[in-house]
Predicted model as a PDB file, atoms N, CA, C, CB and O in Angstrom, pLDDT in the B-factor column:
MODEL        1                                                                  
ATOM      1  N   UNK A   1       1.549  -2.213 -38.690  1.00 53.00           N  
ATOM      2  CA  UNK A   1       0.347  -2.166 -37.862  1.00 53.00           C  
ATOM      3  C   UNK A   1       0.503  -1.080 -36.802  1.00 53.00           C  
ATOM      4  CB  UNK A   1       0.074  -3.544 -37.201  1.00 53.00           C  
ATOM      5  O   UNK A   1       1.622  -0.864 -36.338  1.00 53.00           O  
ATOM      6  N   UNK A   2      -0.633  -0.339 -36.365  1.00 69.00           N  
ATOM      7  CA  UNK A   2      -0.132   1.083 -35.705  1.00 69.00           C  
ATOM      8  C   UNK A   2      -0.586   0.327 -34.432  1.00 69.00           C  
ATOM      9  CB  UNK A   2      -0.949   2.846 -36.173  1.00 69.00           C  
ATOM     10  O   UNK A   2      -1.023  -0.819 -34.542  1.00 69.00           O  
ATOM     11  N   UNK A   3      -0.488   0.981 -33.139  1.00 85.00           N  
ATOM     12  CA  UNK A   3      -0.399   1.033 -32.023  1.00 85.00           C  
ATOM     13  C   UNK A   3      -1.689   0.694 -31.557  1.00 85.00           C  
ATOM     14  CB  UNK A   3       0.115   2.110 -31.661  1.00 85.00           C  
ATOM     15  O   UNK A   3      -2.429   1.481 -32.147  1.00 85.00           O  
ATOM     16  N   UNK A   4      -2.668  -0.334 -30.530  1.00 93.00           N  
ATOM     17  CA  UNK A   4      -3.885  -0.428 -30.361  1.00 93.00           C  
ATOM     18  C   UNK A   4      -3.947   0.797 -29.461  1.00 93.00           C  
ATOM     19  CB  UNK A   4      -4.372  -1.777 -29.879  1.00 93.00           C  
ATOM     20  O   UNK A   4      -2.931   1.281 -28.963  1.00 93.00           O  
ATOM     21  N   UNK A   5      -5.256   1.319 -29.254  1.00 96.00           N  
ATOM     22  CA  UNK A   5      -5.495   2.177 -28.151  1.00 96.00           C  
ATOM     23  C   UNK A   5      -6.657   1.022 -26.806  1.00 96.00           C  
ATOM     24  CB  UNK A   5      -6.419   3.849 -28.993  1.00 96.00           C  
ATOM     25  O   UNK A   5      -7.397   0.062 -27.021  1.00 96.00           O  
ATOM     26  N   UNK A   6      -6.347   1.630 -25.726  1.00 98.00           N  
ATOM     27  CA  UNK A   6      -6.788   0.998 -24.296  1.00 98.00           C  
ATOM     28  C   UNK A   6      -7.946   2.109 -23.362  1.00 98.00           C  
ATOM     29  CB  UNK A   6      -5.142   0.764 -23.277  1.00 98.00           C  
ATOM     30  O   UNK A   6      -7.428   3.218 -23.485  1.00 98.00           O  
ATOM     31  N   UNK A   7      -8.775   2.210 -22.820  1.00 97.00           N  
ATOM     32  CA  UNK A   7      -9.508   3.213 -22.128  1.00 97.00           C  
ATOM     33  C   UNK A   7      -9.299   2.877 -21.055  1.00 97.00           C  
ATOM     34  CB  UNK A   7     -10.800   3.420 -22.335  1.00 97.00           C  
ATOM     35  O   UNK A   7      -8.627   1.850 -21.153  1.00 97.00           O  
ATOM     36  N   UNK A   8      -9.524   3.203 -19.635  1.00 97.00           N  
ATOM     37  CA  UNK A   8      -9.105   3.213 -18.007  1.00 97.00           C  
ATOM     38  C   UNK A   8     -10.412   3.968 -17.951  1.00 97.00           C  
ATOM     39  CB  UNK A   8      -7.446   4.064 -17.304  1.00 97.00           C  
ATOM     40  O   UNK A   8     -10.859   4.788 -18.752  1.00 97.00           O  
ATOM     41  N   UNK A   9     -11.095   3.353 -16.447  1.00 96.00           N  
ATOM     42  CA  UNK A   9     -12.209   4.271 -16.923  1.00 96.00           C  
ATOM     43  C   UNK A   9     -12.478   4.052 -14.767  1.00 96.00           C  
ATOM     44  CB  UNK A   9     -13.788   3.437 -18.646  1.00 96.00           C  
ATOM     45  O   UNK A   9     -12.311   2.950 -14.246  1.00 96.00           O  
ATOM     46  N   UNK A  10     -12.759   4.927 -14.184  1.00 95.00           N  
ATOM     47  CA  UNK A  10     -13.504   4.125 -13.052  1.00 95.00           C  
ATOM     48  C   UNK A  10     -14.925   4.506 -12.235  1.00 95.00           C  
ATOM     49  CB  UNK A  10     -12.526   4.046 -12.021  1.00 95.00           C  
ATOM     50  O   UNK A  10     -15.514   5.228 -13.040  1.00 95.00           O  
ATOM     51  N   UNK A  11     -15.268   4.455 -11.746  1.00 91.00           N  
ATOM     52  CA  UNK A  11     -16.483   3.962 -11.226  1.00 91.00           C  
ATOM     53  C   UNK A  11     -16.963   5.123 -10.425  1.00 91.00           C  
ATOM     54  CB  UNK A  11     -16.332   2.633 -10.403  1.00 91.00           C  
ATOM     55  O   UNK A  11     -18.152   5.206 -10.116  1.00 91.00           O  
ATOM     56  N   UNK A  12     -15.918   6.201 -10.008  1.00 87.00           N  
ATOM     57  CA  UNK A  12     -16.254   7.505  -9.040  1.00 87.00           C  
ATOM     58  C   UNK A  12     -16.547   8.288  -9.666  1.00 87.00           C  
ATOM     59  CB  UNK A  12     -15.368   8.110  -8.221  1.00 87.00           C  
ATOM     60  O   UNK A  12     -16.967   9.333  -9.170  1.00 87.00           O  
ATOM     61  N   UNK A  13     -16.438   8.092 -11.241  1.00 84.00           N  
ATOM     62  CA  UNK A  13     -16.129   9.517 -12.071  1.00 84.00           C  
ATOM     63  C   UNK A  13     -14.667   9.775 -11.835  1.00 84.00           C  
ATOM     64  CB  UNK A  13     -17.064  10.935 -11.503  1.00 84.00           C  
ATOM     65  O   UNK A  13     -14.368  10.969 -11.862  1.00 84.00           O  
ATOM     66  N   UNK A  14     -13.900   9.110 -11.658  1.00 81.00           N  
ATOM     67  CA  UNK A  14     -12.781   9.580 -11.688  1.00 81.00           C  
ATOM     68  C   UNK A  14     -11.729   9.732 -13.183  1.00 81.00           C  
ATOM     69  CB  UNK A  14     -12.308   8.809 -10.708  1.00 81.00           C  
ATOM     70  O   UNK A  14     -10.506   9.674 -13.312  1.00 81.00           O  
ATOM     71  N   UNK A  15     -12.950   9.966 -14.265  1.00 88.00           N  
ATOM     72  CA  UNK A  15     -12.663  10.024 -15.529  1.00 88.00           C  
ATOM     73  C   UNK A  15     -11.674   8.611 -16.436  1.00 88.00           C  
ATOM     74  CB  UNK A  15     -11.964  11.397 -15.487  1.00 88.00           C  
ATOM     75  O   UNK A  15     -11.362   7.487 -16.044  1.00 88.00           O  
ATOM     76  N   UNK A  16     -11.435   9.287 -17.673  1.00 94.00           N  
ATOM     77  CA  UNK A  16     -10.749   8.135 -18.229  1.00 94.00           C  
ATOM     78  C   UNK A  16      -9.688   8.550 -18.672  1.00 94.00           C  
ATOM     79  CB  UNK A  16     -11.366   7.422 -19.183  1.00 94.00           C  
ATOM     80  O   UNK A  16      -9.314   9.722 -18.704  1.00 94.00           O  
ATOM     81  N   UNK A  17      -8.999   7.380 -19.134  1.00 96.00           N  
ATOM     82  CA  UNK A  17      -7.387   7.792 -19.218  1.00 96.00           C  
ATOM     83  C   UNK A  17      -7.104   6.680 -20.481  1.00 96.00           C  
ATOM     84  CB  UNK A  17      -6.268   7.455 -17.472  1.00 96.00           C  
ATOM     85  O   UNK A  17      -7.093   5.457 -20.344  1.00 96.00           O  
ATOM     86  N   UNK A  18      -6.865   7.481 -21.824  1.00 96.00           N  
ATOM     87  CA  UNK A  18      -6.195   6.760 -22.811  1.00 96.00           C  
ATOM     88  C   UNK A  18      -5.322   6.055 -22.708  1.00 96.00           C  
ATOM     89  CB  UNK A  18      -5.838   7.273 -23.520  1.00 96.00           C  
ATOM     90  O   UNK A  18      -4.333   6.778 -22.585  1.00 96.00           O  
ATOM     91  N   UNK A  19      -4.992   4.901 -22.673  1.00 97.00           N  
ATOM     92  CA  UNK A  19      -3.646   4.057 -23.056  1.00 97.00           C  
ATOM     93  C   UNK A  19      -3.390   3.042 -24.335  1.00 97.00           C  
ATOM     94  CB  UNK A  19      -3.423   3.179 -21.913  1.00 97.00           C  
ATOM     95  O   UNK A  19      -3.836   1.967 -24.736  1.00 97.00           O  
ATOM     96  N   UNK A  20      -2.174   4.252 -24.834  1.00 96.00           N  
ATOM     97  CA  UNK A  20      -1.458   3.882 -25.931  1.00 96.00           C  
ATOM     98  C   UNK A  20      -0.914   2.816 -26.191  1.00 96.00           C  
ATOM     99  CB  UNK A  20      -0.720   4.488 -26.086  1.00 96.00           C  
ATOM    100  O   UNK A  20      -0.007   2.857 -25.359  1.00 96.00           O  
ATOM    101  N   UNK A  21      -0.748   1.657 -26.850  1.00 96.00           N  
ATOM    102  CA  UNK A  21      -0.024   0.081 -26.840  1.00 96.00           C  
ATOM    103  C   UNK A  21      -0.224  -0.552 -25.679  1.00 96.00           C  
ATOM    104  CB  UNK A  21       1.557   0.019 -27.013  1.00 96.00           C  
ATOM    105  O   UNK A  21      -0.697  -0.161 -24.612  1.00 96.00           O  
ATOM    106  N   UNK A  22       0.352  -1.952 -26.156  1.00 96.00           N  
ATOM    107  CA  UNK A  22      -0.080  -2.752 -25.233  1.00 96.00           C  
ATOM    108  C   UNK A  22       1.092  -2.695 -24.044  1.00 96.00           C  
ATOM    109  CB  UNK A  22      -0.373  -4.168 -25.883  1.00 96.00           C  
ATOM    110  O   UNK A  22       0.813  -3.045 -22.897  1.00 96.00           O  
ATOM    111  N   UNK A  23       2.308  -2.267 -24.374  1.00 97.00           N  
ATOM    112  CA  UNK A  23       3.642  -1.932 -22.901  1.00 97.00           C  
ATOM    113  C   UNK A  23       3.013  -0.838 -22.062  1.00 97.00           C  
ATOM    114  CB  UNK A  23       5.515  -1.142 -23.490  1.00 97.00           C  
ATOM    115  O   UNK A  23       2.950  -1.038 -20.849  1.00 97.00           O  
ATOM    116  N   UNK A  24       2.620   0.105 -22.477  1.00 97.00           N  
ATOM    117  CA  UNK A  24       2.103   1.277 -21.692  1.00 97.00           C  
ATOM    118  C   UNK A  24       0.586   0.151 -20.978  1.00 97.00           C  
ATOM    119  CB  UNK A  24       1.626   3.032 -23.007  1.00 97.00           C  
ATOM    120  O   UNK A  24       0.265   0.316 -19.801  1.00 97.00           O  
ATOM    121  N   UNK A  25       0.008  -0.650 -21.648  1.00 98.00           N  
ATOM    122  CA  UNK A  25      -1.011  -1.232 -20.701  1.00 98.00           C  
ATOM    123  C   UNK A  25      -1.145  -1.868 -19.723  1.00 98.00           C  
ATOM    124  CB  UNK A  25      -1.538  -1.726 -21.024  1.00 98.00           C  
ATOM    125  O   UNK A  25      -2.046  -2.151 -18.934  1.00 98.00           O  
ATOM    126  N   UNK A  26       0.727  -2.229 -19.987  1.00 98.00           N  
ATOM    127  CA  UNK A  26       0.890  -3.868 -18.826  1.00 98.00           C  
ATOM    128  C   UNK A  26       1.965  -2.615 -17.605  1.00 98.00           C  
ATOM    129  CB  UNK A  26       2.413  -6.088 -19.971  1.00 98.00           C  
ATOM    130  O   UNK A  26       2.361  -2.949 -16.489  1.00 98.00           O  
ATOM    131  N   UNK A  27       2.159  -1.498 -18.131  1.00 98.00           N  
ATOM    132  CA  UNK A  27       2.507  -0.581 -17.198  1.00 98.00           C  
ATOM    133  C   UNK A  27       1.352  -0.381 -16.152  1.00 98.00           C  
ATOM    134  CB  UNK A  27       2.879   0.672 -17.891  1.00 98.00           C  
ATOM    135  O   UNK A  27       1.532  -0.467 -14.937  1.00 98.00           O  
ATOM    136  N   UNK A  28       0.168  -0.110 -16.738  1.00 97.00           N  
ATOM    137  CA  UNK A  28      -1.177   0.629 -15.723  1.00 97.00           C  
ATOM    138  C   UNK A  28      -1.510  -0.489 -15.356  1.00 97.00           C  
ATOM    139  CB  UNK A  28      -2.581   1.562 -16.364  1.00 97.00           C  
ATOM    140  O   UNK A  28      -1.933  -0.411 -14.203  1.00 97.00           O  
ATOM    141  N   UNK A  29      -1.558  -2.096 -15.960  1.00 97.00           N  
ATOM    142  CA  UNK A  29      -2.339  -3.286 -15.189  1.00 97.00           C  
ATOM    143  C   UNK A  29      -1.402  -2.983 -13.876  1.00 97.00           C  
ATOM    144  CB  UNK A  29      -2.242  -5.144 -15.973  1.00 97.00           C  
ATOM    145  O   UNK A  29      -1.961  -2.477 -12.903  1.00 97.00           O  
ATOM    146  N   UNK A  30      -0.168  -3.239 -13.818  1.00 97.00           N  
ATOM    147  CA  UNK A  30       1.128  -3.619 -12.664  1.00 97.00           C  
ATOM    148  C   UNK A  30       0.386  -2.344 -11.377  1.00 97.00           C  
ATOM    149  CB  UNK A  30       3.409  -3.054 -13.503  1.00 97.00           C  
ATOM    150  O   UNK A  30       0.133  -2.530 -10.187  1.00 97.00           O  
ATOM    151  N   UNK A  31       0.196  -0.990 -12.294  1.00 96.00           N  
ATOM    152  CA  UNK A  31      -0.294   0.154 -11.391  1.00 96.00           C  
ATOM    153  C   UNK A  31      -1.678  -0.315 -10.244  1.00 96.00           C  
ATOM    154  CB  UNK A  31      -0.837   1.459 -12.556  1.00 96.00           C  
ATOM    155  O   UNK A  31      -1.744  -0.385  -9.017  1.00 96.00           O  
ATOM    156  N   UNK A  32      -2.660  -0.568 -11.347  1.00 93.00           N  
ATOM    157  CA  UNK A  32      -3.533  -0.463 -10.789  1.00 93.00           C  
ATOM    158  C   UNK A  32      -4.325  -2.243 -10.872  1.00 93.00           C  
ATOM    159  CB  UNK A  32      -4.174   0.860 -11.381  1.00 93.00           C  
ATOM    160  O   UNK A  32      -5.352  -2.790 -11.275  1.00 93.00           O  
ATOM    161  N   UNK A  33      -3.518  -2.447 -10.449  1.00 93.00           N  
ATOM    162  CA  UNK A  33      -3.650  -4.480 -10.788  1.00 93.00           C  
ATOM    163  C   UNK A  33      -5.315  -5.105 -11.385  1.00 93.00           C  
ATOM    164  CB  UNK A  33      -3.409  -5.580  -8.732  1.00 93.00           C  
ATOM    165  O   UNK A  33      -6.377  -5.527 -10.928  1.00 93.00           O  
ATOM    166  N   UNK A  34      -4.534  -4.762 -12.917  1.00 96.00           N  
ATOM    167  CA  UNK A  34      -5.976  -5.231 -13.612  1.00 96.00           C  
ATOM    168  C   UNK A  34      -5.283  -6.502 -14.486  1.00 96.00           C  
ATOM    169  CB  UNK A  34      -6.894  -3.796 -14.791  1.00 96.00           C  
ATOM    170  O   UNK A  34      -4.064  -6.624 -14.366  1.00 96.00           O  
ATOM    171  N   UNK A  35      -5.817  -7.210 -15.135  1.00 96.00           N  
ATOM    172  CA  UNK A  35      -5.087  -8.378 -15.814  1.00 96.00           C  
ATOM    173  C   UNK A  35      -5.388  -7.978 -17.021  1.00 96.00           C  
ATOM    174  CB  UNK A  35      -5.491  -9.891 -15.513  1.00 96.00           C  
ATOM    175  O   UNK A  35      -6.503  -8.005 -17.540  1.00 96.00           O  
ATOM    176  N   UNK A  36      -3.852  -7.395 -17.731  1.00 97.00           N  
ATOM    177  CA  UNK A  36      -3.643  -6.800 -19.415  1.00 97.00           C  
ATOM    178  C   UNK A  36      -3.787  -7.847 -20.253  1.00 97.00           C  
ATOM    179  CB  UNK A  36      -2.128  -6.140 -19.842  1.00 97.00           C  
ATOM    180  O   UNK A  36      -4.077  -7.767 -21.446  1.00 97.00           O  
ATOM    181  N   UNK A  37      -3.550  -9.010 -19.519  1.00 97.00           N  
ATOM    182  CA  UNK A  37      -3.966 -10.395 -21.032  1.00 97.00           C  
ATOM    183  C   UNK A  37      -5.494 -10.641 -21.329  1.00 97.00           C  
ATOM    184  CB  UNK A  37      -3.399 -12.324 -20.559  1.00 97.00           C  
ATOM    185  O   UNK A  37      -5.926 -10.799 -22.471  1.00 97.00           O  
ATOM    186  N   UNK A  38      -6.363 -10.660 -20.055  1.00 97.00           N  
ATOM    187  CA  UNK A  38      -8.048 -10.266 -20.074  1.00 97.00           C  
ATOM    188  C   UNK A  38      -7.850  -9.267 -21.232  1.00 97.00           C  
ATOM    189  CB  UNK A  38      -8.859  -9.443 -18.434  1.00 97.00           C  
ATOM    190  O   UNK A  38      -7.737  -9.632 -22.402  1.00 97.00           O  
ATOM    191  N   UNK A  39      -7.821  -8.234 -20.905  1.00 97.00           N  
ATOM    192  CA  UNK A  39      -8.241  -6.847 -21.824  1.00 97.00           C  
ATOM    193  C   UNK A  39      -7.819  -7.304 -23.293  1.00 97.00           C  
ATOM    194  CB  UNK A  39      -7.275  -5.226 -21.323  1.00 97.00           C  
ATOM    195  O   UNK A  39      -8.734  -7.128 -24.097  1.00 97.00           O  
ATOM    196  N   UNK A  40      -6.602  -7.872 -23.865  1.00 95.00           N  
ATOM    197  CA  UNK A  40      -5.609  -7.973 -25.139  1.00 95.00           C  
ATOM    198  C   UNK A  40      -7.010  -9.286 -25.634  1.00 95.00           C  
ATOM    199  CB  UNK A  40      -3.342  -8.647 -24.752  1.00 95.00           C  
ATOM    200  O   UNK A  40      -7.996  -9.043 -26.329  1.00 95.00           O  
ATOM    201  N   UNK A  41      -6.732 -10.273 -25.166  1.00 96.00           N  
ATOM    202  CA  UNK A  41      -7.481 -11.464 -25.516  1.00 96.00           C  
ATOM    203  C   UNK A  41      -9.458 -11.168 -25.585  1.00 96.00           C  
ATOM    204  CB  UNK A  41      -6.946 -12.674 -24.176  1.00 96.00           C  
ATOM    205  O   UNK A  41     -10.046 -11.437 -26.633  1.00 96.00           O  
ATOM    206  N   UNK A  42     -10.167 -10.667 -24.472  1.00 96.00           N  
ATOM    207  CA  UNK A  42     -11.172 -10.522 -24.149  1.00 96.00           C  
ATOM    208  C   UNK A  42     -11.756  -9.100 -24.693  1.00 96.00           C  
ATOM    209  CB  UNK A  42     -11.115 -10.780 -22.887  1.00 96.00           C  
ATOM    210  O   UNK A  42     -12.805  -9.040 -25.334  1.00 96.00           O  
ATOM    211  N   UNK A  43     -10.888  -7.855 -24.336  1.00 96.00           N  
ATOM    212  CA  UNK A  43     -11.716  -6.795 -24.874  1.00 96.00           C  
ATOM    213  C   UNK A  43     -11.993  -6.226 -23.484  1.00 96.00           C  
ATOM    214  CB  UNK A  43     -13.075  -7.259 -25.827  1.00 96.00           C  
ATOM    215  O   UNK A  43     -12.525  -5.127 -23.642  1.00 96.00           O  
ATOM    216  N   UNK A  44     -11.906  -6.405 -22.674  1.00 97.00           N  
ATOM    217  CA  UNK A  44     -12.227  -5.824 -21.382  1.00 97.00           C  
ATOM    218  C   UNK A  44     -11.355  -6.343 -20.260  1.00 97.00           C  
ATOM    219  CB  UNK A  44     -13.651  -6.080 -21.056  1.00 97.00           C  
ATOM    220  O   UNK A  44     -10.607  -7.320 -20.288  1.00 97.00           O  
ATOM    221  N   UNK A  45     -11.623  -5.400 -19.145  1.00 97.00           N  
ATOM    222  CA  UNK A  45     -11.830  -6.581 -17.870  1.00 97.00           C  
ATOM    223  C   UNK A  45     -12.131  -4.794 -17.074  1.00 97.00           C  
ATOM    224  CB  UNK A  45      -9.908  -8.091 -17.153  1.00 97.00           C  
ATOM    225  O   UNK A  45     -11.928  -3.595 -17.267  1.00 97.00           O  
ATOM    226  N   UNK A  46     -12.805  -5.871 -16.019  1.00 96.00           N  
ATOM    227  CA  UNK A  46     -12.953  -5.165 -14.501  1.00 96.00           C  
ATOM    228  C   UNK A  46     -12.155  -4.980 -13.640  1.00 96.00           C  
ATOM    229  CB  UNK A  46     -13.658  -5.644 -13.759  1.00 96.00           C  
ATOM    230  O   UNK A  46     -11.387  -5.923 -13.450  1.00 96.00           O  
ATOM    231  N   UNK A  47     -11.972  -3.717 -12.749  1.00 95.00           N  
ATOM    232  CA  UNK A  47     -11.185  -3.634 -11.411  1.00 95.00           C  
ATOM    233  C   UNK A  47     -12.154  -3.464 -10.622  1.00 95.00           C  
ATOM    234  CB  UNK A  47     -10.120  -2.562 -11.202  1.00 95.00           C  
ATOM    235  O   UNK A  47     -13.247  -2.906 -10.709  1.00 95.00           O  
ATOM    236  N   UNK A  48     -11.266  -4.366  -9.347  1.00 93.00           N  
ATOM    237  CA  UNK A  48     -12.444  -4.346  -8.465  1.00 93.00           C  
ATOM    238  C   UNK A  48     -11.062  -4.250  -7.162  1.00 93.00           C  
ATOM    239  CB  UNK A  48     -13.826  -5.992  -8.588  1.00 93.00           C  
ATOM    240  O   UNK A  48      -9.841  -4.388  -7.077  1.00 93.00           O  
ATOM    241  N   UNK A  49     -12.385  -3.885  -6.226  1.00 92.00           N  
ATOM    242  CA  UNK A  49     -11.633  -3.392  -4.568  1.00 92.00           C  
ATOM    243  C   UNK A  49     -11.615  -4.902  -3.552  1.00 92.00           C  
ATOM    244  CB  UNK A  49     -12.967  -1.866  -3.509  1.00 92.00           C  
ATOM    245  O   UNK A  49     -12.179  -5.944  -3.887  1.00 92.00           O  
ATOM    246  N   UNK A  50     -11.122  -4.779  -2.744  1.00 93.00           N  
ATOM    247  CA  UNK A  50     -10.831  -5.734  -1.821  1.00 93.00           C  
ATOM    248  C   UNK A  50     -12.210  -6.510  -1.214  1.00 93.00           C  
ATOM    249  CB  UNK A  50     -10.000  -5.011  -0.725  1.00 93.00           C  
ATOM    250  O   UNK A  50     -12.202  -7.502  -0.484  1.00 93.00           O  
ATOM    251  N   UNK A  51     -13.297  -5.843  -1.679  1.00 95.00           N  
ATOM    252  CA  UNK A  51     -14.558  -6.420  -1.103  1.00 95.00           C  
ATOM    253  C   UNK A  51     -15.173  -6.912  -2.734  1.00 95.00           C  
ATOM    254  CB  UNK A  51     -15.655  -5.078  -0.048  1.00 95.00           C  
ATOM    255  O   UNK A  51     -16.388  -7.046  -2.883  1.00 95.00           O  
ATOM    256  N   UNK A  52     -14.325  -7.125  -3.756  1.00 93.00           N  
ATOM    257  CA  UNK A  52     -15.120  -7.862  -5.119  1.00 93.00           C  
ATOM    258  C   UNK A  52     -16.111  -6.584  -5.589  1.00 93.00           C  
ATOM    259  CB  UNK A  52     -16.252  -9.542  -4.621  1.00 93.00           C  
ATOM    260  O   UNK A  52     -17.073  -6.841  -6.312  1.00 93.00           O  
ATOM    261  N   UNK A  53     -15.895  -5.426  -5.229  1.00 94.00           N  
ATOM    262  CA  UNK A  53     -16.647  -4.524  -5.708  1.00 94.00           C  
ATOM    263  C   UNK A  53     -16.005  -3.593  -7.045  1.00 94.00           C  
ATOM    264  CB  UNK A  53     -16.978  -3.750  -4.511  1.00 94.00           C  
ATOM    265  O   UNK A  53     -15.115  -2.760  -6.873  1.00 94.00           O  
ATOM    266  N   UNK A  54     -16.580  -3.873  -8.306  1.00 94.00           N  
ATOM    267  CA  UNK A  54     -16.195  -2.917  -9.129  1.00 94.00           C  
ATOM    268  C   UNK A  54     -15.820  -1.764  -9.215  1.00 94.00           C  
ATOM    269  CB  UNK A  54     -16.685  -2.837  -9.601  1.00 94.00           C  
ATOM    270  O   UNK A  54     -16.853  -1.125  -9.414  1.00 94.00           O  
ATOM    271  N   UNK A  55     -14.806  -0.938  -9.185  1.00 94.00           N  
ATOM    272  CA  UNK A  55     -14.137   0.245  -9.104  1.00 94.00           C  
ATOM    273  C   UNK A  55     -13.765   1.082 -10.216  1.00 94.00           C  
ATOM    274  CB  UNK A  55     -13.153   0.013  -8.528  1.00 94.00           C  
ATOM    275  O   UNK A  55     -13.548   2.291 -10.292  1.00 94.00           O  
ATOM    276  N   UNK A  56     -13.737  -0.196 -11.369  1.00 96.00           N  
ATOM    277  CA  UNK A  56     -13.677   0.553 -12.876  1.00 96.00           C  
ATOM    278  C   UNK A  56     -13.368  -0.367 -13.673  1.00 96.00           C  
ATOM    279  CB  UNK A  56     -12.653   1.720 -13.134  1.00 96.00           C  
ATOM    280  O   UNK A  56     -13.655  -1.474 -13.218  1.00 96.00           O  
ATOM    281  N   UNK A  57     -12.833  -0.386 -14.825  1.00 97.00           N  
ATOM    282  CA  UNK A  57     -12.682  -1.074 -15.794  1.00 97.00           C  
ATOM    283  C   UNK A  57     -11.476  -0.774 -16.702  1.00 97.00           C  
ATOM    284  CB  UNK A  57     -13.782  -1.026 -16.363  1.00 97.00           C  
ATOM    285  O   UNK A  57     -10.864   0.280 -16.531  1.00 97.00           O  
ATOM    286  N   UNK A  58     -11.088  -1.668 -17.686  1.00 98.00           N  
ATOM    287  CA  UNK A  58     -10.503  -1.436 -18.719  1.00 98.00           C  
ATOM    288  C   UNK A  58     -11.091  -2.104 -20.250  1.00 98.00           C  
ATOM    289  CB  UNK A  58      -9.242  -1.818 -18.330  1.00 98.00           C  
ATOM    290  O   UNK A  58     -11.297  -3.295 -20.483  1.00 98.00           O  
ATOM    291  N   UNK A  59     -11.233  -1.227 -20.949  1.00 97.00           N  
ATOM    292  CA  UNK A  59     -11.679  -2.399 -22.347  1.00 97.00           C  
ATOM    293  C   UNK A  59     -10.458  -1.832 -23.525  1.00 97.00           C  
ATOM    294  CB  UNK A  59     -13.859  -2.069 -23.191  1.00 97.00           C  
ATOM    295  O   UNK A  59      -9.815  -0.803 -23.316  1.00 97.00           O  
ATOM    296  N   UNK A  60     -10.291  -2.605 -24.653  1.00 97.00           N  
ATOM    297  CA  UNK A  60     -10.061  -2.271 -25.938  1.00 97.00           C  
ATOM    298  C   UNK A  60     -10.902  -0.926 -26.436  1.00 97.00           C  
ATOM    299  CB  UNK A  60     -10.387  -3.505 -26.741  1.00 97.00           C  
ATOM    300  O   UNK A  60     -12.014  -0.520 -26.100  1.00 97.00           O  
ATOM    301  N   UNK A  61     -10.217  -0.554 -27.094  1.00 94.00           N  
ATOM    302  CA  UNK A  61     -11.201   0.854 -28.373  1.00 94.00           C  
ATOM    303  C   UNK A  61     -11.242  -0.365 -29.881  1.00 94.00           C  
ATOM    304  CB  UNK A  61      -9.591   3.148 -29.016  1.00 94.00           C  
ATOM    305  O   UNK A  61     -10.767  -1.483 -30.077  1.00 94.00           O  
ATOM    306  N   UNK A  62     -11.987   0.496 -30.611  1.00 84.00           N  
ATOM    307  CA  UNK A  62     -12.185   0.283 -31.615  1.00 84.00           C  
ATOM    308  C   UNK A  62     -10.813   0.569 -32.518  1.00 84.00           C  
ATOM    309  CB  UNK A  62     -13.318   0.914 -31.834  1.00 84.00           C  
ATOM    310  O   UNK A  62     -10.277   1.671 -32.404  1.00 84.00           O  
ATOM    311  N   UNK A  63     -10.239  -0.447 -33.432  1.00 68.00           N  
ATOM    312  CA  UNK A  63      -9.415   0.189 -34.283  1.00 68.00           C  
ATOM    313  C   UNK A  63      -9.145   1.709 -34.590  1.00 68.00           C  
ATOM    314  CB  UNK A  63      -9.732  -0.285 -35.231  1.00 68.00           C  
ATOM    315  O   UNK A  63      -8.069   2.269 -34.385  1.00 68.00           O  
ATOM    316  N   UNK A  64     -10.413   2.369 -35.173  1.00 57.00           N  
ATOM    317  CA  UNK A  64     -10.033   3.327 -35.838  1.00 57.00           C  
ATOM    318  C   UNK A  64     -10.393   4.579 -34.823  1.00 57.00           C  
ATOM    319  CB  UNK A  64     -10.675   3.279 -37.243  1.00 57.00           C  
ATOM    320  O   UNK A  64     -10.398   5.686 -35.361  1.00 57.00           O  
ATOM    321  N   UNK A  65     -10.690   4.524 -33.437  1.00 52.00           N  
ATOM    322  CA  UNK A  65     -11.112   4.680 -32.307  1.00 52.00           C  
ATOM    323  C   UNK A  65     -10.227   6.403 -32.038  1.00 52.00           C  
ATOM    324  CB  UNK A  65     -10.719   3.187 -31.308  1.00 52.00           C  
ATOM    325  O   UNK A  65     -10.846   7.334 -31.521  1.00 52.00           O  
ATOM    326  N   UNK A  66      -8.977   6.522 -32.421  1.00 53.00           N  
ATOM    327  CA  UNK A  66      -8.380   7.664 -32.374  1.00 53.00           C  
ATOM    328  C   UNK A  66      -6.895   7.776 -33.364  1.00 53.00           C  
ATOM    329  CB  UNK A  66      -8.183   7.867 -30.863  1.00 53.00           C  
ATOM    330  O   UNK A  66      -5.785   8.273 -33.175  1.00 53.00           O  
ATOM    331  N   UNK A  67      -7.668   6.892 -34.705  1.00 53.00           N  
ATOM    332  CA  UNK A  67      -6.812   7.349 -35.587  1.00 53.00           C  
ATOM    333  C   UNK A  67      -7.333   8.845 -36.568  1.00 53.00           C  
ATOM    334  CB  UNK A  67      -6.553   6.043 -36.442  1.00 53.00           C  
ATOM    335  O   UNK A  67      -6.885   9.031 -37.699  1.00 53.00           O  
ATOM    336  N   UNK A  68      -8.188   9.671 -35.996  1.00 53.00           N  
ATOM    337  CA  UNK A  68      -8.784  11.327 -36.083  1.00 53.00           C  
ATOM    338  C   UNK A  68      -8.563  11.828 -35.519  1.00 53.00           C  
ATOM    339  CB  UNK A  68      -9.812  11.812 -36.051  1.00 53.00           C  
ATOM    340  O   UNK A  68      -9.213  12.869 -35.424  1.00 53.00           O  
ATOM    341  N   UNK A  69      -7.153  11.534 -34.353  1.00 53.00           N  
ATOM    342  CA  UNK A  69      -7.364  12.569 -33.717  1.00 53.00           C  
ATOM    343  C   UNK A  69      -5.631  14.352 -34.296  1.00 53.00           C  
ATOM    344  CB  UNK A  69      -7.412  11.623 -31.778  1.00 53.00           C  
ATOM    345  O   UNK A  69      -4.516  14.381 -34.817  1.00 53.00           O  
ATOM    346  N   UNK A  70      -6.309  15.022 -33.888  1.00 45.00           N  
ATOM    347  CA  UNK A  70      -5.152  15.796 -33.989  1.00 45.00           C  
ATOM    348  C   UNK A  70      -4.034  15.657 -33.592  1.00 45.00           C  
ATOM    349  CB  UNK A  70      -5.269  16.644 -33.663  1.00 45.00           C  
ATOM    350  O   UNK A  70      -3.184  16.516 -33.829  1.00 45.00           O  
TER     351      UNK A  70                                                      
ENDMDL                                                                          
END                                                                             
């Protein structure tokens, strides 16, 4: 089974950021304290700021999501 892919995405435009497997995911949750079992189990989750305000997100890709890429 190959590697899932993860998106990072946030809310300023502060673009997105691929993440490879699920160790590299529970690396960026610890970073940027999002809950990697939400995302694995659910398909998503939200980050949010100290006032409950959304700041960005994380979801699952699609399986075959960047098995094209070069």
């Amino acid at each position: 089974m190959s590697k899932e892919w993860f998106t990072m995405w946030f809310q300023d435009g502060g673009g997105r950021t691929a993440i490879h497997g699920r160790r590299e995911l529970r690396l960026f949750a610890k970073r940027y304290s999002f809950d990697a079992d939400e995302v694995i189990n659910q398909g998503e989750t939200s980050m949010l700021d100290e006032d409950d305000e959304t700041i960005g997100g994380v979801f699952k890709e699609a399986s075959d999501a960047y098995n094209n890429q070069s």
